[in-house]
NUTIGU-568451 format. One record per residue (C-alpha): residue in one letter; y, x, z. Coordinates in steps of 0.2 Angstrom, whole numbers, plus 5000, padded with zeros to 4 digits. Layout:
AYXZ;...
//
This chain:
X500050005000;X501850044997;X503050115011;X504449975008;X502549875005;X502149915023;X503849895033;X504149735026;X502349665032;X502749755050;X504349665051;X503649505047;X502049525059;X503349585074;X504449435070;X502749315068;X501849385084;X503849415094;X503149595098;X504249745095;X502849865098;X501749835082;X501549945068;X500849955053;X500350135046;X499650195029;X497950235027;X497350405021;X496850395006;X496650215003;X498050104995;X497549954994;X497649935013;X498649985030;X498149995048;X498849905063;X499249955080;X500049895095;X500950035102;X499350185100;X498150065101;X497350015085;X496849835083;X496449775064;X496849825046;X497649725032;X497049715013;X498249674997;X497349554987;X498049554970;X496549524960;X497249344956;X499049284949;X499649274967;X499849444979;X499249384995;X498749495010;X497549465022;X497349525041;X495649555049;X495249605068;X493649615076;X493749565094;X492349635106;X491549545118;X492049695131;X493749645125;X493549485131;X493049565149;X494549655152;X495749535152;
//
């Protein structure tokens, strides 16, 4: 993904999820995605889907049961 690609999806993630803190980072060597993180911690990576008429993105995040412990 593109660097103004990526700042423009960060900012509309920190305004969708009001948290200041999350990033979106390029991947090395892969462009058809970018990682997310909120603050060091990473928590799921987003993929540019452009195969069709319409450029969409989507989000994935595995949540793991320990996850689900700690809180």
């Amino acid at each position: 993904m593109k660097p103004d690609e990526i700042r423009k999806i960060e900012a509309y993630l920190r305004s969708k999820f009001e948290l200041p803190s999350l990033q979106v980072r390029a991947r090395p060597r892969k462009d058809d995605s970018a990682e997310v993180y909120i603050g060091e911690e990473f928590i799921g990576v987003i993929f540019r889907d452009d195969e069709d008429e319409d450029l969409s993105w989507n989000f994935q995040m595995a949540i793991l049961e320990i996850d689900l412990e700690e809180g």
